[in-house]
C-alpha positions as CSV (number, residue, x, y, z in Angstrom):
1,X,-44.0,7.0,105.8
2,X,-43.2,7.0,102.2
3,X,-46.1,7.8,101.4
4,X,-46.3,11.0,103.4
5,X,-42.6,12.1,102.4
6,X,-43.9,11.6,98.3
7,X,-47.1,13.6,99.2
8,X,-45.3,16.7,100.8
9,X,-42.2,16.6,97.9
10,X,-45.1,17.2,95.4
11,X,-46.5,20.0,96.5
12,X,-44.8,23.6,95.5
13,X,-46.9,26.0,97.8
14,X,-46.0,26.6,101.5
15,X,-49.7,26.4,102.4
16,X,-50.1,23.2,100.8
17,X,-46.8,21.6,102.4
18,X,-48.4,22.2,105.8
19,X,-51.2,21.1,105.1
20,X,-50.0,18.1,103.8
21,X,-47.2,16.9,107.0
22,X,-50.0,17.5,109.4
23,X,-52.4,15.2,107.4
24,X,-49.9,12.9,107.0
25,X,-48.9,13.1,110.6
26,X,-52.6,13.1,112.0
27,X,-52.9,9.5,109.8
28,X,-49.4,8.2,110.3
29,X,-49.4,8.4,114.2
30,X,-53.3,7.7,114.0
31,X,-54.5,10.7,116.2
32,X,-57.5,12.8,116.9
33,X,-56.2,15.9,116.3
34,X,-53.0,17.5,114.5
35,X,-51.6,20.6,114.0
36,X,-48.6,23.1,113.0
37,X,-47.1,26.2,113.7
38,X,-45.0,28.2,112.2
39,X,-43.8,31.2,114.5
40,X,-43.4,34.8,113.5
41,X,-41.3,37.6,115.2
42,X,-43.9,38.8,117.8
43,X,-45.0,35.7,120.2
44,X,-48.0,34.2,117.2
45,X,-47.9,32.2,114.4
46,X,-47.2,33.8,110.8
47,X,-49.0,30.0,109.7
48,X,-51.3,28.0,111.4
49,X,-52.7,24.4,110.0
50,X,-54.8,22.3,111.5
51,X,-56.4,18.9,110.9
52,X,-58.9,17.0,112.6
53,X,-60.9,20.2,113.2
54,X,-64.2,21.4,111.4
55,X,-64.2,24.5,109.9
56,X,-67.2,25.3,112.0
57,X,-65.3,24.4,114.9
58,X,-62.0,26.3,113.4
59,X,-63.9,29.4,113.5
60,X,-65.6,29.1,116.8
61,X,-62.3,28.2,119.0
62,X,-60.8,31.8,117.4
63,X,-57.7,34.1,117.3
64,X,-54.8,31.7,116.7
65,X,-52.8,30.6,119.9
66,X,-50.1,32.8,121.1
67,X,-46.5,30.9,121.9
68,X,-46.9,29.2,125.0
69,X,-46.9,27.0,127.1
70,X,-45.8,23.3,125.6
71,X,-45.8,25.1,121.9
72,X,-43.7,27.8,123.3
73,X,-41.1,24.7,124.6
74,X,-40.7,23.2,121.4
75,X,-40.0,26.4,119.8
76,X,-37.4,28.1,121.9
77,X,-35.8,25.0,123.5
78,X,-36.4,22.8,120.3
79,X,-36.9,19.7,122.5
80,X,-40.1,17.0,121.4
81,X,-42.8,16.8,124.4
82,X,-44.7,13.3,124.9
83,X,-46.9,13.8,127.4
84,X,-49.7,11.3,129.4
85,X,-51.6,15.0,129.7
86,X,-50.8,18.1,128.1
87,X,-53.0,19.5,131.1
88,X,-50.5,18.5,133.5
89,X,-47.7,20.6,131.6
90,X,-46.3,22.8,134.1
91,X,-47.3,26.2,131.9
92,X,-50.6,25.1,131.1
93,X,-53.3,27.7,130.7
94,X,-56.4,26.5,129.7
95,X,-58.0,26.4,125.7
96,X,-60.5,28.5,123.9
97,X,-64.3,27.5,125.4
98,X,-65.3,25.9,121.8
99,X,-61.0,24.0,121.9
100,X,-61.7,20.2,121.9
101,X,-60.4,18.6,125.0
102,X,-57.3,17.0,124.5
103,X,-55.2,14.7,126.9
104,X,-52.4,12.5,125.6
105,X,-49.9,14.8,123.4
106,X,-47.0,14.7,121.3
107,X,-45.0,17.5,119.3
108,X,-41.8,17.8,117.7
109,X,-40.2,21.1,116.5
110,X,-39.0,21.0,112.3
111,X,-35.8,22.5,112.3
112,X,-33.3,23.4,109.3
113,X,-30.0,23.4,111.3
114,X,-30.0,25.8,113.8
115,X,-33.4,27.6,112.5
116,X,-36.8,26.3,114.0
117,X,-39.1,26.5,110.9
118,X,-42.2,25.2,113.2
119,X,-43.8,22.6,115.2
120,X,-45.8,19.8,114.6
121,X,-48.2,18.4,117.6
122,X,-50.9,15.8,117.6
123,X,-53.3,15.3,120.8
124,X,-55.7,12.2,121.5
125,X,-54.0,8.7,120.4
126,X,-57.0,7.0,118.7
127,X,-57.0,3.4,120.5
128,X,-58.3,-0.1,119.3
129,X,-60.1,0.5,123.3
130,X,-61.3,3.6,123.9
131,X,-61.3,2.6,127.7
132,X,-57.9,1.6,127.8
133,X,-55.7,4.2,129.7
134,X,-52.7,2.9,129.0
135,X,-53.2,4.0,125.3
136,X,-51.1,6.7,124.0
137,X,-48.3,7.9,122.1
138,X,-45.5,5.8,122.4
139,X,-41.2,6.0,121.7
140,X,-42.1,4.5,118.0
141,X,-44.6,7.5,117.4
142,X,-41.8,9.9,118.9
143,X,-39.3,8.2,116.2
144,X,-41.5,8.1,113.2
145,X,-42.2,11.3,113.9
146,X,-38.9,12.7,114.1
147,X,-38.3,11.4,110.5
148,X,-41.4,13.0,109.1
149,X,-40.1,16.5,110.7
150,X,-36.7,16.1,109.2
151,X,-38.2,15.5,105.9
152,X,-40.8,17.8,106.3
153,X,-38.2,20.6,107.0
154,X,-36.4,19.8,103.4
155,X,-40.2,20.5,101.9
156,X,-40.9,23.4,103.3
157,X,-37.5,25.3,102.3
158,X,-38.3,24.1,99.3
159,X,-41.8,25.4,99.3
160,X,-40.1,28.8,100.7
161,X,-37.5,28.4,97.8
162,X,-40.1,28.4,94.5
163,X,-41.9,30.6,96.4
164,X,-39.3,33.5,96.4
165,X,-38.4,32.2,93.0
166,X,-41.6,33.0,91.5
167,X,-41.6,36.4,93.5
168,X,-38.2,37.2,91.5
169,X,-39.9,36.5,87.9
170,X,-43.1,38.4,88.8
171,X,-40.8,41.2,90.0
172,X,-38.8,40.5,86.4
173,X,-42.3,40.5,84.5
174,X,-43.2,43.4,86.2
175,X,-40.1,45.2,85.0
176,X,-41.0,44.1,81.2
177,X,-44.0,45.4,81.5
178,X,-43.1,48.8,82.8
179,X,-40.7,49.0,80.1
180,X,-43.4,47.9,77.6
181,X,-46.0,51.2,79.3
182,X,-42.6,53.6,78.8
183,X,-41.8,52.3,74.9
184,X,-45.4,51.9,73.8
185,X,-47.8,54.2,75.3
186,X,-45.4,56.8,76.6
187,X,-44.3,57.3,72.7
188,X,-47.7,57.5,71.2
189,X,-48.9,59.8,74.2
190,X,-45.8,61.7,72.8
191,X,-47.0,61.7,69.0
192,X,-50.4,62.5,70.1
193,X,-49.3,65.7,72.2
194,X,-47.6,66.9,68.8
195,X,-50.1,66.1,66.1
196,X,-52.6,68.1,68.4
197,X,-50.3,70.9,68.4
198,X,-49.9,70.7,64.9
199,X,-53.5,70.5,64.0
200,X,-54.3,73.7,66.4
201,X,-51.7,75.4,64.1
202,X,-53.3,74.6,61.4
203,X,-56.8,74.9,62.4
204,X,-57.1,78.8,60.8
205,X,-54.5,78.3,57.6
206,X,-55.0,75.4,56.8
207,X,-58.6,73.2,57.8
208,X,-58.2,70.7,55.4
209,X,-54.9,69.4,56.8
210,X,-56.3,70.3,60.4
211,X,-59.1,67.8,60.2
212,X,-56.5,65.0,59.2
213,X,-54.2,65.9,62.1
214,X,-57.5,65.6,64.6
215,X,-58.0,62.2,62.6
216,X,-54.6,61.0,63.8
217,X,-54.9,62.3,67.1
218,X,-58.2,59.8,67.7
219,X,-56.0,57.2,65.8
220,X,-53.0,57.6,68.3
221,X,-55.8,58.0,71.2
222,X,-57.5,54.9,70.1
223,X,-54.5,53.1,70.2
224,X,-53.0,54.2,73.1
225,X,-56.2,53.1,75.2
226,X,-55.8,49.9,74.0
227,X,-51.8,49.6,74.8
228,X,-52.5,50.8,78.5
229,X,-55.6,48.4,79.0
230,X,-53.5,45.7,77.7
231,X,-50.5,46.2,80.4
232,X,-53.1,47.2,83.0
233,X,-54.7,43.4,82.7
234,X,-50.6,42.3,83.0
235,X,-50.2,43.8,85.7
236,X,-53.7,43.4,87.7
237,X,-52.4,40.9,90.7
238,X,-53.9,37.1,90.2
239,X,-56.2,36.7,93.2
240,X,-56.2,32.9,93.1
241,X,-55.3,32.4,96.8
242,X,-58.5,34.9,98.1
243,X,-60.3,34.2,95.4
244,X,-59.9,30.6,93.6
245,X,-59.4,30.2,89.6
246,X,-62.9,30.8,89.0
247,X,-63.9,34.0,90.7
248,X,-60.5,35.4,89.4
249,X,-61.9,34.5,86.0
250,X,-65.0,35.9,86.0
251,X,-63.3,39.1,87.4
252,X,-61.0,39.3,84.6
253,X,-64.0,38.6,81.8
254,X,-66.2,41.6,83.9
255,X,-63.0,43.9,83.3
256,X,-61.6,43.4,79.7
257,X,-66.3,43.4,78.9
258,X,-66.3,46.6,80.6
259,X,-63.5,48.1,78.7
260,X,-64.0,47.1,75.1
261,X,-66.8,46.8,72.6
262,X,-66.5,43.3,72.4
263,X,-68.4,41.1,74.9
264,X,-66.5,38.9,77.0
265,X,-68.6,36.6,78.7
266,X,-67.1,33.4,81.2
267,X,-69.1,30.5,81.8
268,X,-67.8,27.3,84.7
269,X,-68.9,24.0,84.7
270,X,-68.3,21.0,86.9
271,X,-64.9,22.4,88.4
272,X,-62.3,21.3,91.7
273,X,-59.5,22.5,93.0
274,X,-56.7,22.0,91.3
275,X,-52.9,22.5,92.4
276,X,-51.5,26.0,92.2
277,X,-49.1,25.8,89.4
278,X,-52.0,24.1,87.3
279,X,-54.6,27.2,88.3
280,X,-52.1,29.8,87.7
281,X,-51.2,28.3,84.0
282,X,-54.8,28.3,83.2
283,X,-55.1,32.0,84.4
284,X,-52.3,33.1,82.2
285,X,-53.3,31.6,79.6
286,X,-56.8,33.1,79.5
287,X,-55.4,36.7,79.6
288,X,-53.0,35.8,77.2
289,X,-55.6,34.4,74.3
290,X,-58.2,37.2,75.6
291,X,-56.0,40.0,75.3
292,X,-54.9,38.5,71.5
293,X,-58.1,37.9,70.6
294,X,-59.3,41.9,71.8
295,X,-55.9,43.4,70.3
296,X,-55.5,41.7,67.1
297,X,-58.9,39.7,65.7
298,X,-61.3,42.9,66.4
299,X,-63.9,40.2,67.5
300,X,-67.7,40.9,68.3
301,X,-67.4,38.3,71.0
302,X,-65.0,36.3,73.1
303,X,-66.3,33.6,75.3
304,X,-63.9,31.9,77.6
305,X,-64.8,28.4,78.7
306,X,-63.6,26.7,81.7
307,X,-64.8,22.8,82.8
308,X,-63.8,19.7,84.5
309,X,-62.2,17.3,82.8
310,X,-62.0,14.4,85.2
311,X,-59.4,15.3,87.9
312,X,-58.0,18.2,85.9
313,X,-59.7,20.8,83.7
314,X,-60.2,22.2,79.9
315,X,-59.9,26.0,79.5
316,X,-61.4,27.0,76.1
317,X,-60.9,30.8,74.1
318,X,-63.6,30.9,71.1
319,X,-63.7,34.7,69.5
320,X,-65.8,35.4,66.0
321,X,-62.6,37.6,64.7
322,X,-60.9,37.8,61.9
323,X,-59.0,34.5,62.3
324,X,-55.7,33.6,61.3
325,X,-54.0,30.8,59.3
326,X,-51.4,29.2,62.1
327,X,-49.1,27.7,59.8
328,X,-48.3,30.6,58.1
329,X,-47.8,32.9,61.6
330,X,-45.2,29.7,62.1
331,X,-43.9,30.4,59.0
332,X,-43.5,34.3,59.3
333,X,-42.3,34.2,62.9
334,X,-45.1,36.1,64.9
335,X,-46.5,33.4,67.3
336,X,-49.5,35.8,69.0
337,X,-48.1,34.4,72.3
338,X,-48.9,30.8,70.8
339,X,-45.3,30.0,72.2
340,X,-45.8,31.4,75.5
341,X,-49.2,29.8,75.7
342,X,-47.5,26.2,75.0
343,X,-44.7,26.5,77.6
344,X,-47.3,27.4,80.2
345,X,-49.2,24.2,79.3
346,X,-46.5,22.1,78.5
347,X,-45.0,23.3,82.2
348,X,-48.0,21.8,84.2
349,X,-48.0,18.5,82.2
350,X,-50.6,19.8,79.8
351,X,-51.9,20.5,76.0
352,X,-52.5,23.2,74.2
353,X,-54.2,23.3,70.4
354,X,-55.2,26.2,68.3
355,X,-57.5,26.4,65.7
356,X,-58.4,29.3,63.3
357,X,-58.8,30.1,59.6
358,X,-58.9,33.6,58.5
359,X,-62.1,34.9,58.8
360,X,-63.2,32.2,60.6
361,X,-62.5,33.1,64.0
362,X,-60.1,31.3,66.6
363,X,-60.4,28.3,69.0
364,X,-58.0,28.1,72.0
365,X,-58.1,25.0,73.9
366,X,-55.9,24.2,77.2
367,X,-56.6,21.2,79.4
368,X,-54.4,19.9,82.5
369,X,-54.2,16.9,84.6
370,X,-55.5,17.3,88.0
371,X,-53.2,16.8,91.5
């Protein structure tokens, strides 16, 4: 039991919370089957988590269950059901034709006061005698399951909590970088609309002077471009949940190769999932050096780097650019995001190291523990 309330308090995602009580359920209780369900306005399940079940076997069974039946009594009369066979409940209807066939049941609804957050259920007591039909869930499973709800109710608020938190500061970073588009870009869009007007003034008195306006327009052009591609990769949404770090990652290098001179190439080796926070930290930081490197060390190429490293990973950022001496960006106050970079890595329990000479190019290393 301690051991299942550690396991849910460490994980941050509401995914990974349910996924976590009904494994720990499923192995506490020692059953066949567990699942749970957390309802939505319109008779389903906004979240459904099984374990005991195959993918193969996931996909074949179908459209998650509606609310009814026993799941149905545990969510609008917030009662636990321990039954000798669900089959005999009196709204029984039948399963799915590919639904393993389940017989002795037990659920318990997770509650937060007066609000039902879900219900947890596990079907098929696994028995020291398979033929013994007095086997099946007992009062002590009902209690220690009762305590694993309660607790698992505190995780996923929690969950729900960091979740919306994080939802506030990507609606806060959004707003930066909006703010960033209308100061930046909008003002050299601005400059550029006037030196073009200035050098079609001057295009018939004065060519000489006209040729150096039309130079600054493809100046202010040029560097317009590279503001707006800069707060377009900001604001591009991380797929990591659809996608996973490394598809996202590729995607990104495809993107920033397809819109700069430089090539951008991405390369993966030996990788595993890794916990959320950890996956997103390593994405950020890969935009972040990628985006220095393209803005500031006019590189011929940026490769970016990312291995296992154990249980965790290592995330490296090499460009051929101009380089920089670190200790003297420390010393003048302009960090490249260095800063940034570190409290990202230092936020999942991770490293970060930098190295670079001028004219030597830059190395950006990141590594994090695994879950």
């Amino acid at each position: 039991m301690s051991a299942a309330i550690l396991a849910m308090n460490r994980r941050l995602e509401v995914r990974e919370v349910l996924q976590t009580i009904v494994a720990s359920a499923r192995e506490l209780l020692g059953a066949q089957y567990a699942a749970l369900g957390v309802p939505d306005d319109h008779g389903g399940f906004a979240q459904f988590v099984v374990d005991g079940v195959s993918d193969e076997q996931w996909k074949a069974i179908g459209p998650l269950p509606r609310q009814h039946g026993v799941l149905a009594a545990m969510l609008h009369e917030a009662t636990p059901q321990r039954l000798t066979d669900v089959r005999d409940f009196e709204s029984f209807a039948g399963w799915p034709r590919a639904h393993p066939v389940m017989k002795d049941f037990i659920g318990m609804p997770v509650a937060d006061g007066e609000e039902i957050l879900g219900a947890i259920f596990l079907a098929n007591k696994t028995c020291p005698k398979p033929s013994d039909a007095s086997c099946g869930f007992t009062q002590e499973d009902e209690d220690l399951l009762r305590i694993l709800a309660d607790h698992a109710a505190i995780a996923l608020t929690n969950a729900r909590l960091h979740e919306r938190s994080r939802e506030l500061t990507l609606a806060g970073e959004r707003a930066r970088i909006a703010h960033e588009l209308h100061d930046a870009v909008s003002q050299k869009l601005f400059s550029l609309r006037l030196t073009a007007q200035a050098s079609a003034a001057l295009i018939d008195t004065a060519p000489g002077r006209a040729k150096e306006e039309i130079r600054q327009v493809a100046a202010l052009a040029a560097e317009a471009a590279d503001e707006l591609r800069a707060v377009v990769v900001e604001l591009r949404p991380a797929a990591l949940d659809e996608d996973g770090l490394v598809a996202t990652l590729r995607t990104e290098a495809d993107v920033l190769d397809r819109v700069h001179s430089a090539s951008v190439t991405f390369h993966a080796f030996r990788i595993r999932a890794l916990p959320a926070p950890q996956e997103e930290a390593l994405l950020r930081v890969a935009q972040e050096a990628t985006h220095n490197a393209l803005r500031h060390a006019h590189p011929r190429t940026v490769a970016v780097t990312l291995e296992g490293n154990g249980r965790g990973a290592r995330l490296r950022i090499r460009d051929d650019g101009r380089g920089f001496d670190p200790t003297a960006v420390r010393r003048a106050g302009r960090h490249l995001g260095l800063v940034s970079m570190r409290d990202r890595a230092d936020g999942v329990g991770g490293s970060l190291t930098v190295q670079s000479e001028p004219g030597k190019g830059t190395v950006i290393e990141m590594e994090v523990p695994g879950g």
